[in-house]
Gaussian input, Z-matrix of N, CA and C with variables (Angstrom, degrees):
# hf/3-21g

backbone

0 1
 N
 C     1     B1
 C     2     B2     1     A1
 N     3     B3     2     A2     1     D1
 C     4     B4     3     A3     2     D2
 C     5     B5     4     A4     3     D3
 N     6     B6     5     A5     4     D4
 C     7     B7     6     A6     5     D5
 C     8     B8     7     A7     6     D6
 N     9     B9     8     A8     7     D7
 C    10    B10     9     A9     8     D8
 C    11    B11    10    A10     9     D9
 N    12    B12    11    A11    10    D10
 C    13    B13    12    A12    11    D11
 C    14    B14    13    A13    12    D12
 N    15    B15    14    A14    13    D13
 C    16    B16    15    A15    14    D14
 C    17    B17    16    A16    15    D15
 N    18    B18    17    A17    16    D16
 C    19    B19    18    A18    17    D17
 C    20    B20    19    A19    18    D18
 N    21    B21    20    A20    19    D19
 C    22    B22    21    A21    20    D20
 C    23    B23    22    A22    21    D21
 N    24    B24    23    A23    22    D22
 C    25    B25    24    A24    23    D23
 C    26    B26    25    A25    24    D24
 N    27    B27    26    A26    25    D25
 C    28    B28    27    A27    26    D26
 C    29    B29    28    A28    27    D27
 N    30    B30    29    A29    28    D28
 C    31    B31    30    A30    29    D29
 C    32    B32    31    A31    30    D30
 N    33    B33    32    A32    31    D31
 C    34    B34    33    A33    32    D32
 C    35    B35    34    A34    33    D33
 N    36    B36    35    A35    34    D34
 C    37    B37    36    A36    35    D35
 C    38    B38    37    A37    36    D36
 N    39    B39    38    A38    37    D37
 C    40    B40    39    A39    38    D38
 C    41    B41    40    A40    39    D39
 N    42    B42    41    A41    40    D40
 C    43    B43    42    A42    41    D41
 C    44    B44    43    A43    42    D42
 N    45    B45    44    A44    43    D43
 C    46    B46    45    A45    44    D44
 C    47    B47    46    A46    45    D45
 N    48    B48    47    A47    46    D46
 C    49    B49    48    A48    47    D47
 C    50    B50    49    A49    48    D48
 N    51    B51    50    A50    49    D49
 C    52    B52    51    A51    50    D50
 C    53    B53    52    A52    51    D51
 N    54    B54    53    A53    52    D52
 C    55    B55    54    A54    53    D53
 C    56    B56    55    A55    54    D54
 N    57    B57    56    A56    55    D55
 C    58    B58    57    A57    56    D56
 C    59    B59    58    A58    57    D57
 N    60    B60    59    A59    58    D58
 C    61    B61    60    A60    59    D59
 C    62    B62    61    A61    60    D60
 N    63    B63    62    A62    61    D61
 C    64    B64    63    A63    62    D62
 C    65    B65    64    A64    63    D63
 N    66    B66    65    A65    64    D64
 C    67    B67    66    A66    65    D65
 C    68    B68    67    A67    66    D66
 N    69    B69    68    A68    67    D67
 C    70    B70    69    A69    68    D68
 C    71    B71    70    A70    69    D69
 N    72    B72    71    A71    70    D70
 C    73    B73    72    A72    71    D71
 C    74    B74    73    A73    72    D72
 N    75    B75    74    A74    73    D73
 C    76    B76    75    A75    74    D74
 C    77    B77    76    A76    75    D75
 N    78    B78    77    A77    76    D76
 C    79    B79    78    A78    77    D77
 C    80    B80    79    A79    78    D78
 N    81    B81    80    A80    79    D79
 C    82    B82    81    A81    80    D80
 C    83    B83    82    A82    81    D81
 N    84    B84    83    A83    82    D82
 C    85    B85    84    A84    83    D83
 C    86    B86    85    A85    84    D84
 N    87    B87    86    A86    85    D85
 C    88    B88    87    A87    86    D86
 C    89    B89    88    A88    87    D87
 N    90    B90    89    A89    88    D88
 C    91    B91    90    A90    89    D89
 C    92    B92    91    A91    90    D90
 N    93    B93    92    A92    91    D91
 C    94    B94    93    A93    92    D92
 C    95    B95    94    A94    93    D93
 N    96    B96    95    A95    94    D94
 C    97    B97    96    A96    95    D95
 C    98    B98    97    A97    96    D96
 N    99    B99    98    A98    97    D97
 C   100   B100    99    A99    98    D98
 C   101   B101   100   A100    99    D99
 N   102   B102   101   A101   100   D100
 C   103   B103   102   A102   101   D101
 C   104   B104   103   A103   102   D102
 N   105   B105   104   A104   103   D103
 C   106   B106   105   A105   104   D104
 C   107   B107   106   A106   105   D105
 N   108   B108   107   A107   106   D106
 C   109   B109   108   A108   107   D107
 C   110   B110   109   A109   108   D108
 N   111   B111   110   A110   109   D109
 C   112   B112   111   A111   110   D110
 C   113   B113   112   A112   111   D111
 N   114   B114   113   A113   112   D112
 C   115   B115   114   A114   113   D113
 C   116   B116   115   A115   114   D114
 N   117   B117   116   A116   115   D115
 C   118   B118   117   A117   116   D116
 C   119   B119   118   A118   117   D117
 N   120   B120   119   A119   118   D118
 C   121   B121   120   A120   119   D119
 C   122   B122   121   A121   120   D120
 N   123   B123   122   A122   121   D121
 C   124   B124   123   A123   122   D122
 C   125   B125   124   A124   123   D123
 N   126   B126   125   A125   124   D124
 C   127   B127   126   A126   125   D125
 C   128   B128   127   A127   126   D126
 N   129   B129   128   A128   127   D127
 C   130   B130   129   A129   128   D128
 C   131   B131   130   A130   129   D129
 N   132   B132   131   A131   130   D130
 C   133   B133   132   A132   131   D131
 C   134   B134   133   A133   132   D132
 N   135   B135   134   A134   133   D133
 C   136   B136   135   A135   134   D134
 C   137   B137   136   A136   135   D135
 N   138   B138   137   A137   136   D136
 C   139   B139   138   A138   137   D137
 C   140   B140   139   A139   138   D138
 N   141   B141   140   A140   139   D139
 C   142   B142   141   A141   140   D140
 C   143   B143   142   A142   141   D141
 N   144   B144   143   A143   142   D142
 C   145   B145   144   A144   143   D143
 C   146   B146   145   A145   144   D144
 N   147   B147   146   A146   145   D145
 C   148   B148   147   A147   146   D146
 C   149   B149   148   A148   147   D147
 N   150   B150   149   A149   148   D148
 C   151   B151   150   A150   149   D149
 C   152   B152   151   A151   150   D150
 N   153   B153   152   A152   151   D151
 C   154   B154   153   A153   152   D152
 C   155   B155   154   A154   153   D153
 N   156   B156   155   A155   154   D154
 C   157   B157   156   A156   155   D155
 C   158   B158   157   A157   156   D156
 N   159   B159   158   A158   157   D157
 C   160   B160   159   A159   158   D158
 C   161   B161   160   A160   159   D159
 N   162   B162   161   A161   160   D160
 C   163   B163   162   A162   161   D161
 C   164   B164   163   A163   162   D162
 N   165   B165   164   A164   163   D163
 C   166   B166   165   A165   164   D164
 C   167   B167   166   A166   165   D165
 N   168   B168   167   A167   166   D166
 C   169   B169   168   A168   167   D167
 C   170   B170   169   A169   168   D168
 N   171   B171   170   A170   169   D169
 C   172   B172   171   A171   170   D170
 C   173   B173   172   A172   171   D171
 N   174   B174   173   A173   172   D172
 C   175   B175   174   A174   173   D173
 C   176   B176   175   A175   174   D174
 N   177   B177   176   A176   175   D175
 C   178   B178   177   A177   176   D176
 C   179   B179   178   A178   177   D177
 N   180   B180   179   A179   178   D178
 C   181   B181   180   A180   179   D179
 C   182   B182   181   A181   180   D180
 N   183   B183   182   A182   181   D181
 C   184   B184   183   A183   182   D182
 C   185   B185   184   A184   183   D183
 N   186   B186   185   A185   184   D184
 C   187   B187   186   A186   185   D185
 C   188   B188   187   A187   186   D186
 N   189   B189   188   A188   187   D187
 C   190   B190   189   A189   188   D188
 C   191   B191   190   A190   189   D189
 N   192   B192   191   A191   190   D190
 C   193   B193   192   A192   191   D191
 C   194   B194   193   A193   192   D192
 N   195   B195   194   A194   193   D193
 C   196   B196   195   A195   194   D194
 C   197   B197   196   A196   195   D195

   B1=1.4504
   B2=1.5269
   B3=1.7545
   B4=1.2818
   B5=1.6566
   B6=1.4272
   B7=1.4056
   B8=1.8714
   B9=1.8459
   B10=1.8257
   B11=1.5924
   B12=0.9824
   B13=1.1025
   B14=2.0783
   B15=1.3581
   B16=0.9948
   B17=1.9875
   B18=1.1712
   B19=1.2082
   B20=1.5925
   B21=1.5681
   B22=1.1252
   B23=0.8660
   B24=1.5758
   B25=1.4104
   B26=1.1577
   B27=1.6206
   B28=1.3686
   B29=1.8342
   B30=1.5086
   B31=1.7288
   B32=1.6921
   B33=0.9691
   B34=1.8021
   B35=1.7798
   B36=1.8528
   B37=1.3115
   B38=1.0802
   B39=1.2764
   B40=2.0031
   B41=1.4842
   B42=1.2376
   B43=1.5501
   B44=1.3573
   B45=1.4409
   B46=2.1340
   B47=1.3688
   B48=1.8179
   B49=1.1041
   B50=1.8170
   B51=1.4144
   B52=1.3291
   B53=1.7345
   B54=1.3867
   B55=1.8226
   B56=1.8571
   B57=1.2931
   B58=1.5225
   B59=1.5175
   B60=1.9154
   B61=1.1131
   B62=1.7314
   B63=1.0819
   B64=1.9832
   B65=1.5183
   B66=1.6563
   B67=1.3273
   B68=2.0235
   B69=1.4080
   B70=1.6975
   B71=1.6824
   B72=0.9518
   B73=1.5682
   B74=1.7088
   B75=1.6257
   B76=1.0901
   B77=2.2119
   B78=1.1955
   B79=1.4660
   B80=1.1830
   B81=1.2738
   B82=1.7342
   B83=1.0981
   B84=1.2977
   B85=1.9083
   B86=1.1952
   B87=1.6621
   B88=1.6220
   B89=1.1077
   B90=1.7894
   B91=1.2815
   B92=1.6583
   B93=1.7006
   B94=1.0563
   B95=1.4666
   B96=1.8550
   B97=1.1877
   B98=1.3606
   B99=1.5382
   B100=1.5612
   B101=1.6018
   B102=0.9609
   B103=1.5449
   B104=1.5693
   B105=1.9206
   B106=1.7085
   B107=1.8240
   B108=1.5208
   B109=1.4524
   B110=2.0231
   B111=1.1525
   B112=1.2907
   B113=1.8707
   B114=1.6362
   B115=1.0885
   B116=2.1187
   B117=1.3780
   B118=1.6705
   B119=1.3847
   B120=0.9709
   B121=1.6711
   B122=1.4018
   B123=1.4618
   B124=1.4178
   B125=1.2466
   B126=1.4354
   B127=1.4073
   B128=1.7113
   B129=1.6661
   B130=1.7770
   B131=1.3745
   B132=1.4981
   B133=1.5119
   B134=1.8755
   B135=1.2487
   B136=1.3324
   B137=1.5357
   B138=0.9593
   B139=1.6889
   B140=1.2110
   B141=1.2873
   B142=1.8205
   B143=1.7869
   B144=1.6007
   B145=1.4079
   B146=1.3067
   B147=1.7160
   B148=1.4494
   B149=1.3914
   B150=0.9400
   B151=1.7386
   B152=1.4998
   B153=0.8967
   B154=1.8382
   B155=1.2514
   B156=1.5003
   B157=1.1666
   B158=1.8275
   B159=1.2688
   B160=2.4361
   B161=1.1053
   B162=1.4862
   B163=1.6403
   B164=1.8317
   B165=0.8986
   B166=1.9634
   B167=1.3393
   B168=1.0292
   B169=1.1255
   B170=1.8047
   B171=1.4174
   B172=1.4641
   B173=2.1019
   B174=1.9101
   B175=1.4144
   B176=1.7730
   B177=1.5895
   B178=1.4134
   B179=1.7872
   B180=1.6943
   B181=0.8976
   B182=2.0227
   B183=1.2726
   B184=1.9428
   B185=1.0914
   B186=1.0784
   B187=1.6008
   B188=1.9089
   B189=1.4355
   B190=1.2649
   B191=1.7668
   B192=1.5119
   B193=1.3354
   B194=1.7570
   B195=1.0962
   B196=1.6866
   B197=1.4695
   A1=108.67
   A2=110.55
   A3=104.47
   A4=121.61
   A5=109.11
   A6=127.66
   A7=100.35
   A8=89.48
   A9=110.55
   A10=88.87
   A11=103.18
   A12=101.98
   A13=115.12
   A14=103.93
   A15=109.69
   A16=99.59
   A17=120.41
   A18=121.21
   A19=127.93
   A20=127.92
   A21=131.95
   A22=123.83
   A23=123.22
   A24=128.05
   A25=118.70
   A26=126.48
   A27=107.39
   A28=98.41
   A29=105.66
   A30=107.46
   A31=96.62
   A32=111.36
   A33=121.68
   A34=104.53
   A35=108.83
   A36=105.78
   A37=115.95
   A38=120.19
   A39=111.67
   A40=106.76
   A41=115.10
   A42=114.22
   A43=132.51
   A44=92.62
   A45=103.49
   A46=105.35
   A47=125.61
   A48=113.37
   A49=108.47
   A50=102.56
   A51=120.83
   A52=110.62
   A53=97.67
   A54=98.10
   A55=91.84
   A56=107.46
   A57=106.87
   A58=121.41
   A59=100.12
   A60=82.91
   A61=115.29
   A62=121.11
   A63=122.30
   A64=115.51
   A65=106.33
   A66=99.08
   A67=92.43
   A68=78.70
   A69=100.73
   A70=124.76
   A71=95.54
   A72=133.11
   A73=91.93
   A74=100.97
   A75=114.98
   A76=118.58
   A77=102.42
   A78=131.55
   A79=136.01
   A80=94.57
   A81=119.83
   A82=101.66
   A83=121.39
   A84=139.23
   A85=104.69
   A86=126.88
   A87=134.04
   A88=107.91
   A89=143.61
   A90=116.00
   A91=112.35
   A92=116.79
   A93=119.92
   A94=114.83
   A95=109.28
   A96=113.42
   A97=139.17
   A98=99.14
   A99=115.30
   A100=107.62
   A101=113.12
   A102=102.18
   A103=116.37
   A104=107.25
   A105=97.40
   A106=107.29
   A107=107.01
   A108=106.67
   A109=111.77
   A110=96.55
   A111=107.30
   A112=108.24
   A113=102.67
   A114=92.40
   A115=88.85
   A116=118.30
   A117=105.87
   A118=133.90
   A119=123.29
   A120=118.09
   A121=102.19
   A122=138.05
   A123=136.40
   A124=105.40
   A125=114.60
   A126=156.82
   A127=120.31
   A128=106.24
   A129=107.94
   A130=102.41
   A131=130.96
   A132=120.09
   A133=113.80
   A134=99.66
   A135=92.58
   A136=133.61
   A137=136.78
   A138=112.67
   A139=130.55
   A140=137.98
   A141=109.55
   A142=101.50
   A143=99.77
   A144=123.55
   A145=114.43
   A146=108.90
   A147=111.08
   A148=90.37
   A149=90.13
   A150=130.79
   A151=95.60
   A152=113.59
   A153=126.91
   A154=116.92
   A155=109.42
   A156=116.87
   A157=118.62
   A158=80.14
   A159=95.61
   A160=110.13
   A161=113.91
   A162=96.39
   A163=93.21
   A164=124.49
   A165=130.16
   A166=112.31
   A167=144.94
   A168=142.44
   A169=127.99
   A170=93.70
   A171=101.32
   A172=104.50
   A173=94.04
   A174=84.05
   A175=97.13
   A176=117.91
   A177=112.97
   A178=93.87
   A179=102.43
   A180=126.15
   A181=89.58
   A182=104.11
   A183=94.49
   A184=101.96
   A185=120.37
   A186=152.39
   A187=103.26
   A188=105.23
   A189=113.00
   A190=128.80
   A191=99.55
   A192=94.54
   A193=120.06
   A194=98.10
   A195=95.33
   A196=121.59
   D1=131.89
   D2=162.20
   D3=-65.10
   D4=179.69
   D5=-174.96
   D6=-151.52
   D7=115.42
   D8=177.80
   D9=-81.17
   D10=150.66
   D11=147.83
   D12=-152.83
   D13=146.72
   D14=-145.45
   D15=-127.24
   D16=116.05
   D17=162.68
   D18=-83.31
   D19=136.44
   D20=178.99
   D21=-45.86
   D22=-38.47
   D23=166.85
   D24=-64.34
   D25=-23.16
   D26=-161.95
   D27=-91.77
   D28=-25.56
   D29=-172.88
   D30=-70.99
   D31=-34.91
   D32=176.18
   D33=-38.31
   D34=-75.58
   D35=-169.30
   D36=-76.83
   D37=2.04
   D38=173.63
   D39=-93.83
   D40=-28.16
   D41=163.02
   D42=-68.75
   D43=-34.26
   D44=168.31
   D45=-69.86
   D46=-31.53
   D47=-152.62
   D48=-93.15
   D49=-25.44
   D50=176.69
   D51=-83.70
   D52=-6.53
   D53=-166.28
   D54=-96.84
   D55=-2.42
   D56=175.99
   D57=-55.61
   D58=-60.06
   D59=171.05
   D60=-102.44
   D61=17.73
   D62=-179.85
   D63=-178.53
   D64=120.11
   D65=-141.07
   D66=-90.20
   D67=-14.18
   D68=164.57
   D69=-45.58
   D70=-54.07
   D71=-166.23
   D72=-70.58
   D73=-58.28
   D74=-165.50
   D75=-59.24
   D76=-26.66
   D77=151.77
   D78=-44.24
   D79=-47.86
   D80=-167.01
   D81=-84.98
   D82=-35.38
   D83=-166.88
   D84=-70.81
   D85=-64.91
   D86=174.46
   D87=-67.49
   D88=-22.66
   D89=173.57
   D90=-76.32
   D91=-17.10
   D92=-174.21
   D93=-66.81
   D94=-46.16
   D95=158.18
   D96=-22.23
   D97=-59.68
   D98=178.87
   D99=-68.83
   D100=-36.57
   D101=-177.37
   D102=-90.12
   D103=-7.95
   D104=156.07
   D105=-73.06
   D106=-32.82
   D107=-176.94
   D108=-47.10
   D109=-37.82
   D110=-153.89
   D111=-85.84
   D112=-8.89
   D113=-166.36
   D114=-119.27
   D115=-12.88
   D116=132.54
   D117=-62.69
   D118=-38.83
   D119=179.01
   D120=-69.83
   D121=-17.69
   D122=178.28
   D123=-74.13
   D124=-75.84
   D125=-169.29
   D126=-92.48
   D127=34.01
   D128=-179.66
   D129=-23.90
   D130=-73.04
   D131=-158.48
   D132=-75.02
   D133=19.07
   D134=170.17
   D135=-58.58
   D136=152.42
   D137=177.74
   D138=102.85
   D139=165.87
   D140=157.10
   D141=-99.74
   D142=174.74
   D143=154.77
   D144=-50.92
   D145=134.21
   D146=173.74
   D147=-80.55
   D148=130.70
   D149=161.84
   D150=-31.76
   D151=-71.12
   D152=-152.77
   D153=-97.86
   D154=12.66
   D155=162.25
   D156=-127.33
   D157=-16.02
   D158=-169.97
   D159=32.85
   D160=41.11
   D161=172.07
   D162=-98.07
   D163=155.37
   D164=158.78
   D165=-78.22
   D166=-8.59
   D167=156.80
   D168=-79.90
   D169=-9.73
   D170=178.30
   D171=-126.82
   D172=105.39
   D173=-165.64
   D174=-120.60
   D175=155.33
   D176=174.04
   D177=-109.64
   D178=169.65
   D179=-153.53
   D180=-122.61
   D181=126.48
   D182=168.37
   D183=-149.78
   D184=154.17
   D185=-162.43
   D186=25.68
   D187=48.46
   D188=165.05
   D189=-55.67
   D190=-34.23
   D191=-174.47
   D192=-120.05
   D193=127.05
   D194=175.21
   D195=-37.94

């Protein structure tokens, strides 16, 4: 099993930075986070390969959430 790991600071400035213009918005964004987090640490090969990196061990997640 993988392991996210996630610093306070970093969930901090994407929420200040998105809470600029909707603090709503800004909510919706970090819970989305956590539940891409949650569905790599389940599911490592979930996703495709970044492109720009081709490694398989490094995968993104898009239009994951309803």
């Amino acid at each position: 099993m993988v392991e996210v790991r996630w610093t306070l600071q970093a969930i901090e400035d994407i929420a200040n930075y998105i809470a600029k213009d909707s603090s709503k918005y800004a909510v919706i964004q970090v819970e989305d986070f956590f539940e891409a987090a949650l569905i790599l640490e389940n599911y490592p090969y979930s996703g495709r390969i970044v492109p720009e990196v081709g490694s398989k061990e490094i995968r993104e997640l898009l239009d994951f959430i309803d």
